[in-house]
C-alpha positions as a Markdown table, in Angstrom:
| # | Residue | x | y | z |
|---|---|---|---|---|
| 1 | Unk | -11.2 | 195.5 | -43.0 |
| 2 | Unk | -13.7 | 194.1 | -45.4 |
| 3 | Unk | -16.5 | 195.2 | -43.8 |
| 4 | Unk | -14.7 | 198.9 | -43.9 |
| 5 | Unk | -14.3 | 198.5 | -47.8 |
| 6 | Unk | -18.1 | 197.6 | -47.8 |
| 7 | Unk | -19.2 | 200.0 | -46.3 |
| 8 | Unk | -17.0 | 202.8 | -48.1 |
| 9 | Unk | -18.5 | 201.4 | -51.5 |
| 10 | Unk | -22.0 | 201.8 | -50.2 |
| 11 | Unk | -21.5 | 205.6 | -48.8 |
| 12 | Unk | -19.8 | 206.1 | -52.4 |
| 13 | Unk | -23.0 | 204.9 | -53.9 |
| 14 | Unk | -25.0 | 207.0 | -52.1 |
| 15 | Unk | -23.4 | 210.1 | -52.5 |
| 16 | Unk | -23.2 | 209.0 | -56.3 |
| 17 | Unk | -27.0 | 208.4 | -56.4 |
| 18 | Unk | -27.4 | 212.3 | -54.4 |
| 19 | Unk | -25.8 | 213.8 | -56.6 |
| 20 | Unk | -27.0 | 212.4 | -59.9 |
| 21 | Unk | -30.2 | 213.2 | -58.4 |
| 22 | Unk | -29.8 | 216.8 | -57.4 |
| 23 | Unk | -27.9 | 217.7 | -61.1 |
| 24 | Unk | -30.9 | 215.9 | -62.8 |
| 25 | Unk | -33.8 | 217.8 | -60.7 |
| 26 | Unk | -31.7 | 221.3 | -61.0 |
| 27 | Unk | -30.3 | 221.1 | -64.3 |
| 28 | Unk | -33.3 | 220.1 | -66.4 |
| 29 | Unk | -35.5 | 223.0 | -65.9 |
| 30 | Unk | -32.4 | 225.1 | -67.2 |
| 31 | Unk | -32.6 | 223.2 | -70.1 |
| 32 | Unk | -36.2 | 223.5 | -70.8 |
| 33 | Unk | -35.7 | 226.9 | -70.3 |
| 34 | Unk | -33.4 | 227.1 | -73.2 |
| 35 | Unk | -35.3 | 225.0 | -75.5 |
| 36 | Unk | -38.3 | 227.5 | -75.7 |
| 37 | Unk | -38.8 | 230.1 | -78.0 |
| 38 | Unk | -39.4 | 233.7 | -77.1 |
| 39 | Unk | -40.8 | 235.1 | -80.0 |
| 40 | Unk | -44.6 | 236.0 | -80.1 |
| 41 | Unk | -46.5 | 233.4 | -82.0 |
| 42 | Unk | -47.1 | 234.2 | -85.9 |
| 43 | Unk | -50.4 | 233.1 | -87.7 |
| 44 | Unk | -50.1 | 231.0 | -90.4 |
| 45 | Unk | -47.3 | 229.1 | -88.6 |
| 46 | Unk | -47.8 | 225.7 | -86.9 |
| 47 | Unk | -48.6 | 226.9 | -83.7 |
| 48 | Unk | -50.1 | 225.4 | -81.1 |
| 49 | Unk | -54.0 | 226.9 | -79.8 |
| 50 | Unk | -53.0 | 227.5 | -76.4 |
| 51 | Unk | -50.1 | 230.0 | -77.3 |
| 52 | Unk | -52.1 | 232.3 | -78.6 |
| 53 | Unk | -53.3 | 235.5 | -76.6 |
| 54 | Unk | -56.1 | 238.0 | -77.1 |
| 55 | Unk | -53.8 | 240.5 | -78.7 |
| 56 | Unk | -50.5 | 241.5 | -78.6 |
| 57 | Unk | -50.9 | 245.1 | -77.9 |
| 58 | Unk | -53.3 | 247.0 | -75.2 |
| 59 | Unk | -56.1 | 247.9 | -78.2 |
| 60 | Unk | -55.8 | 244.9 | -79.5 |
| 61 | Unk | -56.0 | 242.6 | -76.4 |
| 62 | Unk | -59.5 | 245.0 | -75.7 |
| 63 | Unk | -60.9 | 244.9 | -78.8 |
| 64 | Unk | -60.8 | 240.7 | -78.7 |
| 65 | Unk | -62.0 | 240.8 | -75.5 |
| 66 | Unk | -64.9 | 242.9 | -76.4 |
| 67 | Unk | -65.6 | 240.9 | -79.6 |
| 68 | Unk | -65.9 | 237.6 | -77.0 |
| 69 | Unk | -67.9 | 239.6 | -74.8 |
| 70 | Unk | -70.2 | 241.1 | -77.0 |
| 71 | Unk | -71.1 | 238.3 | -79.3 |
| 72 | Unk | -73.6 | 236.0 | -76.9 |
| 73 | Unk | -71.9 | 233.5 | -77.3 |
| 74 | Unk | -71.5 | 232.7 | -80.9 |
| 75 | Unk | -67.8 | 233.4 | -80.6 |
| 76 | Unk | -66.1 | 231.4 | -78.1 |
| 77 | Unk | -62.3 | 233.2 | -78.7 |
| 78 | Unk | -60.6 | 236.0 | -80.6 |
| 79 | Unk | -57.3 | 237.3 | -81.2 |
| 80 | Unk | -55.8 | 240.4 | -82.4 |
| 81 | Unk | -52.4 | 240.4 | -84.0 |
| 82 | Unk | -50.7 | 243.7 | -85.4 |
| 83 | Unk | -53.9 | 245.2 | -85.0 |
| 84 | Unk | -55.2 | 244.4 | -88.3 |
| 85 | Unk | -55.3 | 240.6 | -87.7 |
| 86 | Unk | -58.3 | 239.2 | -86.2 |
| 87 | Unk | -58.9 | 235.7 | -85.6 |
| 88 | Unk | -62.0 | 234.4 | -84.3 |
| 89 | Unk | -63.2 | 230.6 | -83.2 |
| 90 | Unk | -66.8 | 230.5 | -83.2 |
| 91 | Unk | -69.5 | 228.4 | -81.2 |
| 92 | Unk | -70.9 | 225.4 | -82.9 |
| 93 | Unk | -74.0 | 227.0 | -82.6 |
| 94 | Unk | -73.2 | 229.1 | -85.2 |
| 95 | Unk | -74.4 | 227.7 | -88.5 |
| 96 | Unk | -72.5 | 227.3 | -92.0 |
| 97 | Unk | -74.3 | 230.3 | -93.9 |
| 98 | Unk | -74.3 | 232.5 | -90.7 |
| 99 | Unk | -70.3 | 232.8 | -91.0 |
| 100 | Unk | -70.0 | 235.1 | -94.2 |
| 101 | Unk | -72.2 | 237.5 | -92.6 |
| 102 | Unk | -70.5 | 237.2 | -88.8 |
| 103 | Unk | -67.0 | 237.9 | -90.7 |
| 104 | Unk | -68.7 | 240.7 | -92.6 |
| 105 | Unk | -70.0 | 242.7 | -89.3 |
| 106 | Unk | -66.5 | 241.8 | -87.5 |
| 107 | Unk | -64.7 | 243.4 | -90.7 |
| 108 | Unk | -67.1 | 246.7 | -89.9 |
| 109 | Unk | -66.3 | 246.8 | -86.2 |
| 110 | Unk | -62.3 | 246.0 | -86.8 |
| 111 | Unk | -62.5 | 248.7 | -89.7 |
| 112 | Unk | -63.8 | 251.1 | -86.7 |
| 113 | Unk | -61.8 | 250.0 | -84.2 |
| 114 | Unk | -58.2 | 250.0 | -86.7 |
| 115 | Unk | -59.1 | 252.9 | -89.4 |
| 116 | Unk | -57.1 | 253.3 | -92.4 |
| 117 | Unk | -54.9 | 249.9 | -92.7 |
| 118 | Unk | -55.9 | 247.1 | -94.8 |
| 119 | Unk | -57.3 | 244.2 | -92.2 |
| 120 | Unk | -57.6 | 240.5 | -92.0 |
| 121 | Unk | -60.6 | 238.2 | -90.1 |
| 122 | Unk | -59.9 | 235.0 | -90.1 |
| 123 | Unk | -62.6 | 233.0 | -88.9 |
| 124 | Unk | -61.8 | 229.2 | -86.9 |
| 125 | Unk | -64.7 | 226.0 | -86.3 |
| 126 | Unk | -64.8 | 224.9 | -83.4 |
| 127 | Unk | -62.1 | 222.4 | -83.6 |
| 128 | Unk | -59.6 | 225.5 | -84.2 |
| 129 | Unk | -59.7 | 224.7 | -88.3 |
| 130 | Unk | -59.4 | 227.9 | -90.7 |
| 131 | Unk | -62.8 | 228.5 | -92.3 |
| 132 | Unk | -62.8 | 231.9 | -93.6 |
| 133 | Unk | -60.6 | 234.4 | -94.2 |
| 134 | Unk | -62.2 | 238.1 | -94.9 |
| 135 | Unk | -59.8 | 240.5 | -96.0 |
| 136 | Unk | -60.8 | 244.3 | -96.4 |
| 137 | Unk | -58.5 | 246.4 | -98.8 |
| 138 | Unk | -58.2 | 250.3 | -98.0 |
| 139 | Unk | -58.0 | 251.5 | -101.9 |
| 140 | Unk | -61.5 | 249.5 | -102.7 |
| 141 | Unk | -63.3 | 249.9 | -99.9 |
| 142 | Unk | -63.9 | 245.9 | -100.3 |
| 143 | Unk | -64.3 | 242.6 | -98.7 |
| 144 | Unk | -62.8 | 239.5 | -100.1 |
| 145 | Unk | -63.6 | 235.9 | -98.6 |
| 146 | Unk | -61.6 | 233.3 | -99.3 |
């Protein structure tokens, strides 16, 4: 009789320890699930480098492709948000009096690309840190860096 009782607490256990096991391996990628966010990524929020995309519509996502593609390899990513927001990270070959001039031409070729809306470059170091932001207004015709 004892050694019934024994038994019947260790099969109890068992099935205890399954089940624990199966609700914990299932259930917690539902939960992760819930804790993410859905919404695309802003700029100018605390958001993590690897979140962001090349653009978040079809021109967009080609137009920061072409950017990366086009520029030898001074500019090692680019984004395109709303299509009037372009963010850039450069190359560390890319020295600190060469970036006015880089956000300048980008400004040109975004103006070109995304006619008649006023536009944003912002331009990232290598260690993803805001250096630059160009902003072309529509009215003036002009570039301010700041």
């Amino acid at each position: 009789m004892i050694l019934l009782q024994q038994s019947r607490k260790i099969l109890m256990a068992g099935i205890l320890i399954l089940v624990l096991t199966i609700t914990t391996a299932c259930g917690g990628s539902n939960v992760a699930q819930l804790d993410r966010t859905t919404s695309t990524p802003a700029i100018g929020r605390d958001v993590t480098y690897t979140e962001l995309e090349r653009g978040n519509s079809p021109s967009g996502q080609n137009f920061g492709n072409w950017v990366v593609q086009t520029s030898n390899g001074l500019i090692k990513d680019a984004y395109v948000r709303d299509n009037n927001k372009l963010g850039i990270v450069i190359s560390p070959q890319v020295r600190p009096q060469e970036v006015r001039p880089l956000a300048k031409s980008l400004v040109q070729g975004f103006r070109k690309q995304f006619p008649n809306q006023d536009l944003t470059v912002l331009v990232y170091a290598p260690d993803k840190k805001l250096i630059l932001t160009a902003k072309y207004d529509t009215q003036t015709s002009q570039v301010q860096y700041t």
